[in-house]
Structure formats: structure tokens, C-alpha cells
SETORDREN-908109 format. One record per residue: residue number from 1; residue in one letter; x, y, z of N, C-alpha, C in turn. Coordinates in pm, 1 decimal, decimal comma. Each point is the difference from the previous one (the first is absolute). Example, Ala and Ser with C-alpha at 12.3 -4.5 7.8 and 13.67 -1.06 7.14 Angstrom:
// SETORDREN-908109
  nr rest      nc1      nc2      nc3     cac1     cac2     cac3      cc1      cc2      cc3
   1    A   1319,0   -569,0    780,0    -89,0    119,0      0,0     90,0    120,0      0,0
   2    S    -35,0    105,0    -72,0     82,0    119,0      6,0    -77,0    109,0     73,0
//
This chain:
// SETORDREN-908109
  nr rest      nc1      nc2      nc3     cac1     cac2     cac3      cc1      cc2      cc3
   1    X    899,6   5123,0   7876,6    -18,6   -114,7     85,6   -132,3      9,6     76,2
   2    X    -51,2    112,9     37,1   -107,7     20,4     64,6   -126,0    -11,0    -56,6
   3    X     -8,6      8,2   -103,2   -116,9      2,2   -130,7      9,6   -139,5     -1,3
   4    X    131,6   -114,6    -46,6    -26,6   -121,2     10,2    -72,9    -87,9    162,1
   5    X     61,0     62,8    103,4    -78,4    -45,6     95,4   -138,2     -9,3     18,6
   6    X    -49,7    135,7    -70,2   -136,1     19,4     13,6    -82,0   -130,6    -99,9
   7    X     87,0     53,7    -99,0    -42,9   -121,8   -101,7    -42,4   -133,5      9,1
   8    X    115,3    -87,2    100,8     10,4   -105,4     46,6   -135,6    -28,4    116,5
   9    X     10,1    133,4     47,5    -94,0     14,3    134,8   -166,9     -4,7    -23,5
  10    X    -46,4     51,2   -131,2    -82,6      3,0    -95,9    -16,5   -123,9    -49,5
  11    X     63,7    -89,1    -58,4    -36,8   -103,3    -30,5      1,4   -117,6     71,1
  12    X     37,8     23,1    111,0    -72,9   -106,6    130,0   -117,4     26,9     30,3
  13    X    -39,7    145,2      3,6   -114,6      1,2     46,4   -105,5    -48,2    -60,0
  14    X     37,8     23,4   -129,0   -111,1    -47,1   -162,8     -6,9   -156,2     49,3
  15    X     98,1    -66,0     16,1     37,4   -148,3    -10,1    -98,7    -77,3    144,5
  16    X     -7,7     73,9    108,3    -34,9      2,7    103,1   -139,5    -13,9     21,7
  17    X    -27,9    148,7   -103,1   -144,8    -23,0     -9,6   -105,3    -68,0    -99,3
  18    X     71,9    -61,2   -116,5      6,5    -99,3    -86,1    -46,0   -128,0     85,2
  19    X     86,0    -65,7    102,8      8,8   -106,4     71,8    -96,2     35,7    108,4
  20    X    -58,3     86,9     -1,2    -96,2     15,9    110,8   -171,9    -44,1    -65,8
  21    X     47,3     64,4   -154,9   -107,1    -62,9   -103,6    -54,9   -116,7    -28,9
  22    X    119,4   -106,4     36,1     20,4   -117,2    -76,1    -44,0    -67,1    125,3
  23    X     13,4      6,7    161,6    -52,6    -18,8     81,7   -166,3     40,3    -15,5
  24    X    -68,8     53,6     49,1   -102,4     60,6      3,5    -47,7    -63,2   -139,2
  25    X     26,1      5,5    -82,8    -97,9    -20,5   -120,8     -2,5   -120,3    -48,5
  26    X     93,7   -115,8     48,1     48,3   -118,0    -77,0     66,9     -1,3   -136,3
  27    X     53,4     97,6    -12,2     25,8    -13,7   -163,5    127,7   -123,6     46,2
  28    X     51,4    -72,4   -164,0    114,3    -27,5     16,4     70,2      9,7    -19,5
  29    X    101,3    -67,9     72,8    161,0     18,3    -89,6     95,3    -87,9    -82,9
  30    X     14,7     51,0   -113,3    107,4   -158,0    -85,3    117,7     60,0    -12,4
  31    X     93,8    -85,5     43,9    130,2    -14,4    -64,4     60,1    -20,1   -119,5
  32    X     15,0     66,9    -87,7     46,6    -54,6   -125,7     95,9    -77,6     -6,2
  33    X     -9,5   -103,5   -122,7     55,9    -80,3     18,8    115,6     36,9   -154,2
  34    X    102,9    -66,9    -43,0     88,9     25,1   -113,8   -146,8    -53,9   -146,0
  35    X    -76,6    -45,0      9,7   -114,3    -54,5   -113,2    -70,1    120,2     14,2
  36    X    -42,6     35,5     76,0   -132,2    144,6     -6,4    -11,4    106,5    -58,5
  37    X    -76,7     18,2    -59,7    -26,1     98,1    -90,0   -103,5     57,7     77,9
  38    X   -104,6    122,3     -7,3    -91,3     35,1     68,2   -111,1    -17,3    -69,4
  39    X     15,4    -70,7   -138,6   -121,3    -46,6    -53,0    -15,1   -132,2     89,5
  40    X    111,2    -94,4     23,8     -3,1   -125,1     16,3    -54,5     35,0    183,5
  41    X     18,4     69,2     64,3    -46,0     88,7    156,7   -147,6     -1,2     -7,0
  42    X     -3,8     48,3    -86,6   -186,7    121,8    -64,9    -38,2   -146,0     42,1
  43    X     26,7   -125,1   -117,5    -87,6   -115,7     -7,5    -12,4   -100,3     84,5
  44    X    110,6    -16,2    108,7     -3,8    -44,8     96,0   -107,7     66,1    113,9
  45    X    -16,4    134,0     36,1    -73,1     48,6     83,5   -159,5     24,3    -45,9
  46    X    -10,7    -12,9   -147,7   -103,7     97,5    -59,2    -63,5    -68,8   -100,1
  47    X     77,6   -118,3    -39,7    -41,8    -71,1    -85,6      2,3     80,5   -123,0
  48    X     97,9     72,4    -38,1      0,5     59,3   -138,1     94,2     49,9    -11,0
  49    X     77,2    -21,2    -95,7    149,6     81,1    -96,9     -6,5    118,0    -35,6
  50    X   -105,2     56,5    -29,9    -19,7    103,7    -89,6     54,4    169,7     23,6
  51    X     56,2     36,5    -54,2     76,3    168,6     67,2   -130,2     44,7     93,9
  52    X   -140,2     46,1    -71,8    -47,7     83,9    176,9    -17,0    -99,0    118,7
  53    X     70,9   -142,1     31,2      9,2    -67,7    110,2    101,9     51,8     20,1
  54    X    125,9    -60,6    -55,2    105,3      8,6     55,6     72,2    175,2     -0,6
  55    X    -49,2     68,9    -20,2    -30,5    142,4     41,7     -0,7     63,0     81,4
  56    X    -84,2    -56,1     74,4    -87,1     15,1    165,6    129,1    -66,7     67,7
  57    X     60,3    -99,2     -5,5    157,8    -38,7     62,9     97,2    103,2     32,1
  58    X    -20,3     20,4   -145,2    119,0     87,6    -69,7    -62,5    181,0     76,5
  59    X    -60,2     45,4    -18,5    -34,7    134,6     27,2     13,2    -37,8    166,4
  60    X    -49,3   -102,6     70,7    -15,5     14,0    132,1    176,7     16,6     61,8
  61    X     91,2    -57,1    -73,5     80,4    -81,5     77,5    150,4    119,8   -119,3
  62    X    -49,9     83,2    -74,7     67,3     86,7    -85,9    136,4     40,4     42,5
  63    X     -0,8     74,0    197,1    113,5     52,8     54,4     96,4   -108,1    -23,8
  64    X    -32,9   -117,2     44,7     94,8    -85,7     23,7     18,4    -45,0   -142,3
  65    X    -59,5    -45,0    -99,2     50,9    -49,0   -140,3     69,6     94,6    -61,7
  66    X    -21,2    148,6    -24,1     47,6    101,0    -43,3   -103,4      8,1   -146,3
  67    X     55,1    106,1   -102,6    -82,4      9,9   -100,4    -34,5   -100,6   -132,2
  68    X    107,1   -126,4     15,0    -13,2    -99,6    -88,6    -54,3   -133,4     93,4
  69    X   -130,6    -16,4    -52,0    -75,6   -123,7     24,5    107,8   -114,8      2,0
  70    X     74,3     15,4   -139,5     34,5   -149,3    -34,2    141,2     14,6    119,0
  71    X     35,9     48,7     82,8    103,6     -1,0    115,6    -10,4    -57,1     96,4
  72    X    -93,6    -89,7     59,0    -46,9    -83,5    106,1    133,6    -78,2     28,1
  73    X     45,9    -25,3     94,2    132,1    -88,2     32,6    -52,5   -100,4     90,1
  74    X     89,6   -124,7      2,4    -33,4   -109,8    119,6     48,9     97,9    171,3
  75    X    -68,7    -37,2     78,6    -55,4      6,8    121,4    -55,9    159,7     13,8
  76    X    -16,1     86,5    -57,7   -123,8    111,7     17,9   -101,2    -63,0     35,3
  77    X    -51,4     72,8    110,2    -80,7    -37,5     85,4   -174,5    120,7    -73,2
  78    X    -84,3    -79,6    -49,4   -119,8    110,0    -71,0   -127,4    -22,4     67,7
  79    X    -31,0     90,0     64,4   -158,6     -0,7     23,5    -79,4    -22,6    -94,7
  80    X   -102,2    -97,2      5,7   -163,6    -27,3   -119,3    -74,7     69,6     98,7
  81    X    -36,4    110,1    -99,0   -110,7     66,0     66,6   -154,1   -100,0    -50,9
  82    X   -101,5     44,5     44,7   -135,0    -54,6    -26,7    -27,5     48,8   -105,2
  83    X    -31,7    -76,1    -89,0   -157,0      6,7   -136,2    -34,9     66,8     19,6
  84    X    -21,0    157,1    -87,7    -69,7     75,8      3,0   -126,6    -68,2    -48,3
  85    X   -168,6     21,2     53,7   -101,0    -41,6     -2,6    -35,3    -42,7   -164,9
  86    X     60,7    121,9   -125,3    -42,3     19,6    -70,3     50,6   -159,1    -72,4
  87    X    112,6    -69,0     13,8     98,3    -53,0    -59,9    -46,3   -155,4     90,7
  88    X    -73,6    -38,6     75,7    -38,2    -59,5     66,2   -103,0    -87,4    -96,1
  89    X    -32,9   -128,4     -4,4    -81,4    -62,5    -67,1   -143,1    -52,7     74,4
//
């Protein structure tokens, strides 16, 4: 039970300082909706479908999706991080 506390206690803090990110930096946040895919995310924010867009979703936002991309559920809440420069037009 004590290992789970810590656990729990650990991932507020991650979550905490996540939302301290999203302040400070402007990134945003989408709600998924039951239609969303994170290609259909990628192209809304990024203007592009393509896996290394919707990637950068997916790798940023990983804890919370878990190890299958295609697992996104309606109301998960996902940070869009910023365009890396390179990926930028």
C-alpha cells in the first residue's frame, strides 16, 4: 500500500508539473473527442496527418495514452506541444 501511495504521490507531481508547462509555455490542450484519431489531432494543430506529426502528440502525451497510440479515448485530456523548428514550414 505504501509503494502505491508513493506512486499516486509521484504522479501528481509529474501532472503538476506538466500543467505548470502548459501555463508558462502556451502549449495546448485538446480533448478528445469519440472521432479522433491523433493523426486527425496532428492535422488539426499542425496541419499534417503524417506519423512524425502525430508522434510528437503521441510521445509527448505517452504516460497518459499508454503504449498503444491507437488507444486515445473520448474526454482524455492531451497536451500539443510546439513544432519542433525542424518540422515547421
Amino acid at each position: 500500500m505504501k509503494d502505491l501511495i508513493g506512486k499516486v504521490k509521484k504522479f501528481g507531481e509529474e501532472a503538476t508539473e506538466i500543467l505548470k508547462e502548459v501555463q508558462e509555455t502556451g502549449l495546448k490542450k485538446h480533448t478528445v473527442t469519440k472521432d479522433d484519431t491523433l493523426s486527425s489531432i496532428a492535422l488539426k494543430y499542425y496541419g499534417h496527418a503524417t506519423e512524425k506529426y502525430w508522434k510528437i502528440i503521441y510521445n509527448f502525451n505517452k504516460k497518459a495514452i499508454g503504449d498503444d497510440p491507437n488507444k486515445i479515448k473520448p474526454g482524455m485530456e492531451l497536451v500539443i506541444p510546439v513544432l519542433p523548428d525542424e518540422l515547421k514550414k
